[in-house]
N, CA, C and O of each residue as an XYZ file, in Angstrom:
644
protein
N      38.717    125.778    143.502
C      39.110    127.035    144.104
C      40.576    127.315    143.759
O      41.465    126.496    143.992
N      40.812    128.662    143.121
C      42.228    128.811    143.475
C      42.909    129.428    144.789
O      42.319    129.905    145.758
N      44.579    129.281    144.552
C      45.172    129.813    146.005
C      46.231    130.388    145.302
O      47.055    129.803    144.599
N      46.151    131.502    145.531
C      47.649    132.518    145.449
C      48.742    131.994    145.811
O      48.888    131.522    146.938
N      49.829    132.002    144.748
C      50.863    131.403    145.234
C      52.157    132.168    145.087
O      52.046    133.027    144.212
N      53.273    132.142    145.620
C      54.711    132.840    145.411
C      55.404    132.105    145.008
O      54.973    130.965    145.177
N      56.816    132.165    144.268
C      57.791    131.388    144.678
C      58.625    131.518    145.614
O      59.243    132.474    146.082
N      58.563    130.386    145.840
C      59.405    130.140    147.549
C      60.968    130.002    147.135
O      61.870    130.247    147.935
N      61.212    129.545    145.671
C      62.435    129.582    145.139
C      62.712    128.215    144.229
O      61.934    127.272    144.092
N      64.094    128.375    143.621
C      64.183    127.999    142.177
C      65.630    126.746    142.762
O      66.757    127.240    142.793
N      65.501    125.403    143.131
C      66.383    124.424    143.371
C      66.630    123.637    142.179
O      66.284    123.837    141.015
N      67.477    122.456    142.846
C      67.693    121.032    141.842
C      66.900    119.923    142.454
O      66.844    119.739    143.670
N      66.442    119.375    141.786
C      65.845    117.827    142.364
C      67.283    117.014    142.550
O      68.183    116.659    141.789
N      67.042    116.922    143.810
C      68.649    115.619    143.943
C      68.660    114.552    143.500
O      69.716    113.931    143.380
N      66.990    113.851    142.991
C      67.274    112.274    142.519
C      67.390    112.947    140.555
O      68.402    112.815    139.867
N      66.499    113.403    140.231
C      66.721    113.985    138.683
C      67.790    115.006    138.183
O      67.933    115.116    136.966
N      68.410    115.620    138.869
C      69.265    116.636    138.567
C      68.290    117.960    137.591
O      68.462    118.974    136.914
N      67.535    117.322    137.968
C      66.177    119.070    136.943
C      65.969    119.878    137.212
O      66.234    119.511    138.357
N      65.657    120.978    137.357
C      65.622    122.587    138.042
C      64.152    122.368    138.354
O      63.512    121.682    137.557
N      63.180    123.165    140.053
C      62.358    122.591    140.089
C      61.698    124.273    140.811
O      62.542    125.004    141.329
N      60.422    124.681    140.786
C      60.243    125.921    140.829
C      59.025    125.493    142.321
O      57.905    124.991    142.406
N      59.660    125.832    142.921
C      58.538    125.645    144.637
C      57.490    126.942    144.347
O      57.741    128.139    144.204
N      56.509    126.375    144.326
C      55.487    127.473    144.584
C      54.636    127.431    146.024
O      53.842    126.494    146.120
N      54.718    128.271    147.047
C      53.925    128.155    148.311
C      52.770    129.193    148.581
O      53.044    130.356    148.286
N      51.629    128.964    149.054
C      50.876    129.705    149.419
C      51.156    130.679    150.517
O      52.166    130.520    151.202
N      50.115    131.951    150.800
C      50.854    132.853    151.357
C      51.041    132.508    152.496
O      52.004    132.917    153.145
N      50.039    131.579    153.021
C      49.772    131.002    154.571
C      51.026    130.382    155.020
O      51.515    130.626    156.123
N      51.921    128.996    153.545
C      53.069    128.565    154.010
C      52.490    127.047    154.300
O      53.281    126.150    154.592
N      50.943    126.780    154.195
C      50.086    125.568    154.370
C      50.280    124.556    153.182
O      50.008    123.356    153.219
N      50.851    125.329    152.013
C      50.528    124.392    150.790
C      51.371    124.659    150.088
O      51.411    125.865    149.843
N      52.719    123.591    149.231
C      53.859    124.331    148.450
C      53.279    122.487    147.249
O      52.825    121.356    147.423
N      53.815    123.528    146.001
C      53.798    122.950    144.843
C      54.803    122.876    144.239
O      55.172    124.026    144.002
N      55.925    121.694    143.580
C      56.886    121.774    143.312
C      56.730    121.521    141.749
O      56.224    120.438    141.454
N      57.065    122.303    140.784
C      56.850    121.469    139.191
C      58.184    121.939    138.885
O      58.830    122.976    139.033
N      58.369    120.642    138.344
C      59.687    120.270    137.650
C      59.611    120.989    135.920
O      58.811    120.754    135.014
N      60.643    121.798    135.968
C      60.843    122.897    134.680
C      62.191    122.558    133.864
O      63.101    121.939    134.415
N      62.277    122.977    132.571
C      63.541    122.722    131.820
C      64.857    122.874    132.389
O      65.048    122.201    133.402
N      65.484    123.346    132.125
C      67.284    123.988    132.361
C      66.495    125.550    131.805
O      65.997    126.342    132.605
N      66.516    125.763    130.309
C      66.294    126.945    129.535
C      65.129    127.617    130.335
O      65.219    128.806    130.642
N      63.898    126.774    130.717
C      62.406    127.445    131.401
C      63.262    128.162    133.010
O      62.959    129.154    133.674
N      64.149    127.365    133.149
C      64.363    127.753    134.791
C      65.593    129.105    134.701
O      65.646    130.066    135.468
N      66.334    128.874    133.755
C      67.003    130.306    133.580
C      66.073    131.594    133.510
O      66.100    132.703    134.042
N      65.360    131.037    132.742
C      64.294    132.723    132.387
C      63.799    133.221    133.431
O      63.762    134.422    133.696
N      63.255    132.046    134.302
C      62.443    132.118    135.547
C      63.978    132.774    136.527
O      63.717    133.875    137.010
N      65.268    132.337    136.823
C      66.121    133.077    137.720
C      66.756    133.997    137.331
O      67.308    134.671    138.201
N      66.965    134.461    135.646
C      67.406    135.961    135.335
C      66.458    136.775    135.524
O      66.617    137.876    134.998
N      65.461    136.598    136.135
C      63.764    137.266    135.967
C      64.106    137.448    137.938
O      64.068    138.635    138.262
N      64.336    136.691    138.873
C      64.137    136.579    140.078
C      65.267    137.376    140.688
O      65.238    138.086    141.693
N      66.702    136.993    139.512
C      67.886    138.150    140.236
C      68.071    139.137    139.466
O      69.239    139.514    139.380
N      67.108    139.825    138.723
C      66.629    141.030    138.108
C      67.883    141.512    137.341
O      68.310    142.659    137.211
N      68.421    140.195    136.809
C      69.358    140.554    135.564
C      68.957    140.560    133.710
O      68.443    139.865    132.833
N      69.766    142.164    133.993
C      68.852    142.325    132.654
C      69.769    141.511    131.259
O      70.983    141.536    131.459
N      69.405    140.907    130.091
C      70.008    140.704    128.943
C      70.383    141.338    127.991
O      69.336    141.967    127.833
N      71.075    141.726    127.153
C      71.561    142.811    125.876
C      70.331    142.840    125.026
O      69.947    143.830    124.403
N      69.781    141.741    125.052
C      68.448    141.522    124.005
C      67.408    141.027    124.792
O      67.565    140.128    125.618
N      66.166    141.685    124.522
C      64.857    140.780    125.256
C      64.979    139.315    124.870
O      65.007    138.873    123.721
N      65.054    138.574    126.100
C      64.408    137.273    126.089
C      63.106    136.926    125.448
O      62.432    137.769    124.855
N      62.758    135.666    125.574
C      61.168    135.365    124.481
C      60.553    135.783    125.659
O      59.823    136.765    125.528
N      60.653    135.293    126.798
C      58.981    136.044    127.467
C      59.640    137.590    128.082
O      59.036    138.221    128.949
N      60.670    137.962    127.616
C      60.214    139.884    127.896
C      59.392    139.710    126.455
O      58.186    139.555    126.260
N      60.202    139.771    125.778
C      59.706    139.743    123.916
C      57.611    139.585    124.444
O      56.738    140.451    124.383
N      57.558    138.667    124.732
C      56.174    138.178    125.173
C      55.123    139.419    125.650
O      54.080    139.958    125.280
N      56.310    139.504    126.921
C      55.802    140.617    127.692
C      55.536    142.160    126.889
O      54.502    142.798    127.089
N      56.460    142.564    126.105
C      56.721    143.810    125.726
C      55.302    143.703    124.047
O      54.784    144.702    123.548
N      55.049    142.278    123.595
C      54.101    142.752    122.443
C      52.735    142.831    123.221
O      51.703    143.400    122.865
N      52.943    142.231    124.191
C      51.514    142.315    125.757
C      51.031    143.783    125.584
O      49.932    144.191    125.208
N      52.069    144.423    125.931
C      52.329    145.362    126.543
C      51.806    146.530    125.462
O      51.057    147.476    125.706
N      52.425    146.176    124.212
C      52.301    147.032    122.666
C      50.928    146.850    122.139
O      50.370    147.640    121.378
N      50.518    145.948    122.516
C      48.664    145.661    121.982
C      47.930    146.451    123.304
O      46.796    145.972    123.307
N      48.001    147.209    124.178
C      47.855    147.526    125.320
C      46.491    146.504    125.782
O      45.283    146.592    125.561
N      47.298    145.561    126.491
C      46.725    144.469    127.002
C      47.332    144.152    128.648
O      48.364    144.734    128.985
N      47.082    143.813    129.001
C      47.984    143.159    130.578
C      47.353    141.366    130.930
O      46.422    140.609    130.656
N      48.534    141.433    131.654
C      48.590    139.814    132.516
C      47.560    140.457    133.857
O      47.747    141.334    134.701
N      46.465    139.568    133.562
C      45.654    139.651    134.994
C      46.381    138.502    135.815
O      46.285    138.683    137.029
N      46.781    137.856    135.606
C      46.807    136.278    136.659
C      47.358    135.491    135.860
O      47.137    135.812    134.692
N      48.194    134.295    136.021
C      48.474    132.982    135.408
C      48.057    131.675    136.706
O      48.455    131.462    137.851
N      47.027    130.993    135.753
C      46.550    130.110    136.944
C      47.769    128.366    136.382
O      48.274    128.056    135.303
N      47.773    127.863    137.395
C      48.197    126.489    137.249
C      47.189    125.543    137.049
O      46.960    124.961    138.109
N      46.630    125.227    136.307
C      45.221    124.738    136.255
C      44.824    123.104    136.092
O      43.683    122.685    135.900
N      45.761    122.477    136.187
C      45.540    121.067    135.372
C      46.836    120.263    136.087
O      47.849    120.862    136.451
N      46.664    118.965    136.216
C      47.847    118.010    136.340
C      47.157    117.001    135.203
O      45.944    116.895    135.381
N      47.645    116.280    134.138
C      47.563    115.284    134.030
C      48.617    114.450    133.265
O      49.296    115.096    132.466
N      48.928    112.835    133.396
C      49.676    111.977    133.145
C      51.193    112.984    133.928
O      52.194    112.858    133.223
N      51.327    113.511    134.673
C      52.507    113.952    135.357
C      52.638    115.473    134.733
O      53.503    116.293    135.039
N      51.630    115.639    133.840
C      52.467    117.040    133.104
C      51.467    118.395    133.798
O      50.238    118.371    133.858
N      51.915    118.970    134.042
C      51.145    120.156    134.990
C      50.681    121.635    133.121
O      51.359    121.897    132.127
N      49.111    122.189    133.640
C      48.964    122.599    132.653
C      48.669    123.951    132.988
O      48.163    123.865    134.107
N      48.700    125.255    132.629
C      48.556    126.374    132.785
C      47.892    127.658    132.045
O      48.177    128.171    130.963
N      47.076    127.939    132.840
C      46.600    129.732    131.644
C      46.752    130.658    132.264
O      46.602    130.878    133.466
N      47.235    131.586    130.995
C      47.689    133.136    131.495
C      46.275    133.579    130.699
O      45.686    133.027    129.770
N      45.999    134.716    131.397
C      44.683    135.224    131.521
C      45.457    136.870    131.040
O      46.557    137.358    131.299
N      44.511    137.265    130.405
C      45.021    138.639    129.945
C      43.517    139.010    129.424
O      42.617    138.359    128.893
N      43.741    140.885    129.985
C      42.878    141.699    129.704
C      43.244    142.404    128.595
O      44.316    142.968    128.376
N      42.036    142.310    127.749
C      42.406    143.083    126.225
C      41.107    143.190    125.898
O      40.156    142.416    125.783
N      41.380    144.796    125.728
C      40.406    145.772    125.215
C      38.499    145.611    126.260
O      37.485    146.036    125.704
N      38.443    145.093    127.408
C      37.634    144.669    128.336
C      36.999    143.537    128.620
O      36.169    143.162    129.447
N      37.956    142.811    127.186
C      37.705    141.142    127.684
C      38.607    140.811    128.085
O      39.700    141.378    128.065
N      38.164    139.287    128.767
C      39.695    138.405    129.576
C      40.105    137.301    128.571
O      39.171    136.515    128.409
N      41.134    137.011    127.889
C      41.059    136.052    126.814
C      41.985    134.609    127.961
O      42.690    135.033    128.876
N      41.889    133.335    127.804
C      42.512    132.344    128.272
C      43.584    131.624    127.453
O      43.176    130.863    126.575
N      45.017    131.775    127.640
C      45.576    131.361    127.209
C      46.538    130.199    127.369
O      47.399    130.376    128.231
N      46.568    129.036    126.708
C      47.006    128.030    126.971
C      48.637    128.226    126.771
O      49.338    128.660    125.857
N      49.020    127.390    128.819
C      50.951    127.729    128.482
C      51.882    126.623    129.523
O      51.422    125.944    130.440
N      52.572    126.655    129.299
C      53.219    125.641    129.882
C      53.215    126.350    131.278
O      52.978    127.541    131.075
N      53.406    126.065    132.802
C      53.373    126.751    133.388
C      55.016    127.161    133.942
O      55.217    127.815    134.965
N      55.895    126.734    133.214
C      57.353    127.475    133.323
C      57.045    128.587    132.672
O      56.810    129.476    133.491
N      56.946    128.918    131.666
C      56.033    129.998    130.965
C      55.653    131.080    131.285
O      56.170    132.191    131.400
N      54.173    130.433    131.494
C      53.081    131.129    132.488
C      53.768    132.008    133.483
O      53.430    133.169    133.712
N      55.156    131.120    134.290
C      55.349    132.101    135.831
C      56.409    133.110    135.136
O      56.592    134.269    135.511
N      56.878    132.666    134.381
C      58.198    133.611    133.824
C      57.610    135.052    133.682
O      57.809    136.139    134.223
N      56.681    134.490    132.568
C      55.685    135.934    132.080
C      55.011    136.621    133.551
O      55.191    137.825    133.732
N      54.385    135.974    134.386
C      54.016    136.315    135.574
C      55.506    137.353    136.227
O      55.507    138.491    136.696
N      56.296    136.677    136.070
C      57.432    137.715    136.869
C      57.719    138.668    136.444
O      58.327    139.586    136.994
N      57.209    138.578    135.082
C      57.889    139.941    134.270
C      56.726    140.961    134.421
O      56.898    142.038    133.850
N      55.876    140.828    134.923
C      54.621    141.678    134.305
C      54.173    142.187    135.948
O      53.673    143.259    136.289
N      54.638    140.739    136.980
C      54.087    141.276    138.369
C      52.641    141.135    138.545
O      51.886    141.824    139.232
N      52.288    139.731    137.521
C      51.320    139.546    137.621
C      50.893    137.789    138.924
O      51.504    136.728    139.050
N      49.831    138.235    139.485
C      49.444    137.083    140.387
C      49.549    135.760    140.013
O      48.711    135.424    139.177
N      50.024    135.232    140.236
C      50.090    133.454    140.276
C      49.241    132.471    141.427
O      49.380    132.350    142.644
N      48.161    131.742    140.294
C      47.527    130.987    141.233
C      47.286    129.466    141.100
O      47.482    129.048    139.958
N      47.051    128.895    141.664
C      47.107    127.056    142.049
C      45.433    126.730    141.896
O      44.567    127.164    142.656
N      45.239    125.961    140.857
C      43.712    125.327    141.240
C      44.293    124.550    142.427
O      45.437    124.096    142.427
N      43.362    124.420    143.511
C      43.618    123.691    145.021
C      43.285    121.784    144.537
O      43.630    120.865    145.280
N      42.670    121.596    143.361
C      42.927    120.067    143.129
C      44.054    119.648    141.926
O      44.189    118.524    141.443
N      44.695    120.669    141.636
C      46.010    120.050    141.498
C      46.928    120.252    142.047
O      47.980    119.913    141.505
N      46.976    120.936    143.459
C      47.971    120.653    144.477
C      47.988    119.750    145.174
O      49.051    119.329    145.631
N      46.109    118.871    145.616
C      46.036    117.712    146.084
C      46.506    116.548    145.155
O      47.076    115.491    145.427
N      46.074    117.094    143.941
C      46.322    115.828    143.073
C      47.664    115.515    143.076
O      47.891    114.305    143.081
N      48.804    116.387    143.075
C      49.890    116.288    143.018
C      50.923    115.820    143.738
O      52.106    115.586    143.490
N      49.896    115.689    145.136
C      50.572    114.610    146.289
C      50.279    113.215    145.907
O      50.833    112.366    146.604
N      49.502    112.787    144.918
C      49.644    111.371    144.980
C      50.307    111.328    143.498
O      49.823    110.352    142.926
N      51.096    111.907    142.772
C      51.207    111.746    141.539
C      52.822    111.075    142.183
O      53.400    111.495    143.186
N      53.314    109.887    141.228
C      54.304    109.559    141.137
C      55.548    109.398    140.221
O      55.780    108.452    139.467
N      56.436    110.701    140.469
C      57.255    111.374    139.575
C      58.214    111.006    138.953
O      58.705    111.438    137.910
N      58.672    109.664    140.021
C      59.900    108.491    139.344
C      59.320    107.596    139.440
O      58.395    107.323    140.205
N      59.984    106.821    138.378
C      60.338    106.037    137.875
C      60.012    104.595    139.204
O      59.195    103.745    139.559
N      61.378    105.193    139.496
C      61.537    104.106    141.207
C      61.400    104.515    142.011
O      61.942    105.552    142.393
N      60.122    103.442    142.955
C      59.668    103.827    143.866
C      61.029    104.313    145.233
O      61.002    105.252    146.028
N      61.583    103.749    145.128
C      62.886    104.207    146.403
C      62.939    105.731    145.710
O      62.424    106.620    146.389
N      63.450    106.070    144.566
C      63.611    107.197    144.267
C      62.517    108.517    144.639
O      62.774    109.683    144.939
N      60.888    107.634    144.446
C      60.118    108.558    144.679
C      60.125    108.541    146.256
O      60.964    109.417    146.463
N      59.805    108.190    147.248
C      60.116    107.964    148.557
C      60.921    109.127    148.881
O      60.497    110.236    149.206
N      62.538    108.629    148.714
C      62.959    109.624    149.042
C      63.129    111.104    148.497
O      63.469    112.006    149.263
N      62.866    111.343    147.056
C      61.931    112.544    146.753
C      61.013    113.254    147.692
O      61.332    114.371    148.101
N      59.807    112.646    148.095
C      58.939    112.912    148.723
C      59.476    113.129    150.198
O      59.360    114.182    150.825
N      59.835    112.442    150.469
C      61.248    113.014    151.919
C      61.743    114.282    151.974
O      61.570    115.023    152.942
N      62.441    114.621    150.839
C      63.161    115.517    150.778
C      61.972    116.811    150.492
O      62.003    117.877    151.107
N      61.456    116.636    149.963
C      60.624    117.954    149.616
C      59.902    118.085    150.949
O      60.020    119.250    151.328
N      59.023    117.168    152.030
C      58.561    117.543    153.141
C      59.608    117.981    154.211
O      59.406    118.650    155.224
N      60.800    117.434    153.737
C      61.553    118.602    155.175
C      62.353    119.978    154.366
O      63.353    120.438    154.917
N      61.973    120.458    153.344
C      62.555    121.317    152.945
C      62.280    122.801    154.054
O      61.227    123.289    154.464
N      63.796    123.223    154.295
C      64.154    124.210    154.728
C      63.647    125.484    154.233
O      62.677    125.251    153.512
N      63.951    127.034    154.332
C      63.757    127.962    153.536
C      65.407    127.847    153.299
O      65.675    127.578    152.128
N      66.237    127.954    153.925
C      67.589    127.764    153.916
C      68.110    127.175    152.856
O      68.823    127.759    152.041
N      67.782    125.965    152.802
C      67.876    124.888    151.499
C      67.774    125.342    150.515
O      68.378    124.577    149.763
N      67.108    126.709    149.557
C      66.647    127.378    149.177
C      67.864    127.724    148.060
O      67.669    128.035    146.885
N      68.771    127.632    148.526
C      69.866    128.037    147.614
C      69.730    129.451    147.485
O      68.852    129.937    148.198
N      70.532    130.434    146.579
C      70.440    131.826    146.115
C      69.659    132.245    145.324
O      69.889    133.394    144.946
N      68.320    131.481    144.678
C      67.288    131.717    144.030
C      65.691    131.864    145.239
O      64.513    132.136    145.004
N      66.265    131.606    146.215
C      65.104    131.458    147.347
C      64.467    133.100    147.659
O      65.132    134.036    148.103
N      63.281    133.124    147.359
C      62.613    134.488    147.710
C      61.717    135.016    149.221
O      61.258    136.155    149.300
């Protein structure tokens, strides 16, 4: 099953120093955290504080040949966890078919922001993703896992939506 998801907002992991993109359901029952580049997480917060660039970025660029084939973003699902790496398809309508496209899901949401298209969670890789273990060291993962269950909206930093 999937679950509609938002971003809840765009932090740092305190044990990795990595930019990390919270995705929560609308309910607020279920948040997904995937860990994204430096470069994936800029696109994703010049996209969130609706700053524009002198030149299209690759996913406006993305967005805008979308757009020129007159096609649209139906949805980008999060679809997959495996060996730690989270996997994603953007779904697009063209010409009255839906084609599936394979994307990283930093990607996937970027293009999702640009287009205002729905973002969704298969519901077994949000379960799966509670037992996945992200460091290295277990103390590290521990308190990882700490920190992400008492996360604030506050905590949220200036990327928080």
């Amino acid at each position: 099953m999937q679950i509609e998801m938002n971003i809840k907002g765009l932090m740092v992991d305190p044990v990795t120093n990595m930019p990390i993109v919270i995705l929560r359901d609308k309910d607020g029952q279920k948040v997904l955290p995937i860990w994204v580049g430096i470069f994936e997480a800029n696109a994703i917060a010049l996209q969130i504080e609706n700053i524009s660039t002198p030149r299209p970025m690759t996913h406006d660029l993305l967005r805008n040949v979308i757009q020129d084939l007159k096609a649209s973003v139906e949805k980008v699902v999060v679809c997959d966890l495996q060996d730690n790496t989270f996997y994603a398809l953007i779904y697009l309508a063209l010409h009255g078919d839906t084609l599936a496209i394979d994307a990283r899901p930093s990607d996937a949401i970027a293009l999702a922001l640009r287009t205002r298209a729905p973002i969704f969670v298969e519901e077994t890789v949000i379960d799966n993703a509670k037992t996945v273990d992200f460091s290295s060291e277990k103390t590290d993962a521990d308190r990882l896992h700490k920190w992400l269950e008492s996360l604030d909206p506050d905590d949220l930093g200036k990327y928080k939506m």
